[in-house]
C-alpha positions as CSV (number, residue, x, y, z in Angstrom):
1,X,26.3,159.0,60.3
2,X,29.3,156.9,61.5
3,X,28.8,154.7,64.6
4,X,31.8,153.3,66.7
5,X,30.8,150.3,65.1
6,X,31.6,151.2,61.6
7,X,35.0,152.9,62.4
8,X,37.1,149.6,61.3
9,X,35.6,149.4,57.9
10,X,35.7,153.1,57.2
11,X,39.1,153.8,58.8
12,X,40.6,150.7,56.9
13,X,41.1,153.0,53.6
14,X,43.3,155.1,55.9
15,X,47.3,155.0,54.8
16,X,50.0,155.9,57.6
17,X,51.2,158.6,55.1
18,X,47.5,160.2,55.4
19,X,48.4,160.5,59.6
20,X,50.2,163.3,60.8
21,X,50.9,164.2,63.9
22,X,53.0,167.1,64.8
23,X,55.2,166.5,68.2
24,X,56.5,169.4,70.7
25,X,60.3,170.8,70.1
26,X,62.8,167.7,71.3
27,X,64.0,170.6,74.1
28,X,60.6,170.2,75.5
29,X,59.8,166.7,75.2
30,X,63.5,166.3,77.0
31,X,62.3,168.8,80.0
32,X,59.1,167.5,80.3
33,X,59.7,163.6,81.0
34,X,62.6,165.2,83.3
35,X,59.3,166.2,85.3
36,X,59.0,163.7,88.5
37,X,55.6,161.3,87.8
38,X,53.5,163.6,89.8
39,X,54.6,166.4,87.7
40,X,54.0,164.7,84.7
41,X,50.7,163.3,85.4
42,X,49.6,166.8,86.7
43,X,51.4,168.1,82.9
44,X,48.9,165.3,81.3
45,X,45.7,166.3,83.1
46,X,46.3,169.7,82.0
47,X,46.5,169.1,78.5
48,X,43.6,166.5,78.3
49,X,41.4,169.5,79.9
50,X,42.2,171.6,77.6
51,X,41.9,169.2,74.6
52,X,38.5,168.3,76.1
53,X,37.5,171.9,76.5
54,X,38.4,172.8,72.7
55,X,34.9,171.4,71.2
56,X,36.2,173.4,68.3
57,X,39.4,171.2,67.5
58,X,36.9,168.1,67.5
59,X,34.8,168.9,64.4
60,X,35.5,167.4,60.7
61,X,35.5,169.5,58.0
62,X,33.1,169.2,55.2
63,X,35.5,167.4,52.7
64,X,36.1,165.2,56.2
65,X,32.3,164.1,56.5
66,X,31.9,163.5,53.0
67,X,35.3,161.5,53.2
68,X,33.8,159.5,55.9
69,X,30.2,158.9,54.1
70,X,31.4,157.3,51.2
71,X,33.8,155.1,52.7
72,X,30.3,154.0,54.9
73,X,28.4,153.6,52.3
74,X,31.0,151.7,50.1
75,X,31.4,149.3,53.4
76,X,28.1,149.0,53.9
77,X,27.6,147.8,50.4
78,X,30.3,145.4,50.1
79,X,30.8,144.3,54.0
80,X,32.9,141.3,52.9
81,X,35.7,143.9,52.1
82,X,38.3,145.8,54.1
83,X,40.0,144.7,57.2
84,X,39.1,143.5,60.3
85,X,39.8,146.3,63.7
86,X,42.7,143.9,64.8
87,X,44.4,144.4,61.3
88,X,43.6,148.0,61.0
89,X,45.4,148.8,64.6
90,X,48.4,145.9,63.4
91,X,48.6,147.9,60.3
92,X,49.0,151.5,62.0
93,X,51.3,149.7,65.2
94,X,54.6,151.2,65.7
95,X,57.7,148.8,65.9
């Protein structure tokens, strides 16, 4: 099982390409942040609830878990190797 503590090793095999993240229609990004910041915050808690709520969405997928235990098991056996968290979130930062 993967800890919180292990995350930086077994993460640090991840490539950017690997990430995707699929964002709303520009229309509705452009209506949304024309939202005052009340609005908007009220928009956000609304959409964390529901993310929360969908225990679903939140489980990995066989291939996922066994993804995960080898890259465990290949840190725990060489601990020397990989990347640090600080380089794994410099490595992923946006400029």
């Amino acid at each position: 099982m993967v800890t919180v503590n292990d995350l930086p090793r077994v993460l640090s095999g991840l490539h950017r390409e690997d990430i995707v993240i699929h964002m709303p229609p520009k229309h509705v990004m452009d209506e949304l942040l024309q939202l005052s910041p009340a609005e908007r915050i009220l928009v956000e808690q609304t959409l964390w609830d529901s993310v929360s709520d969908d225990e679903d969405g939140w489980q990995l997928t066989d291939e996922q878990k066994v993804t995960l235990d080898q890259r465990l098991a290949a840190s725990r056996k060489y601990p020397t190797e990989g990347y640090t968290w600080d380089q794994v979130k410099a490595k992923f930062r946006i400029s």
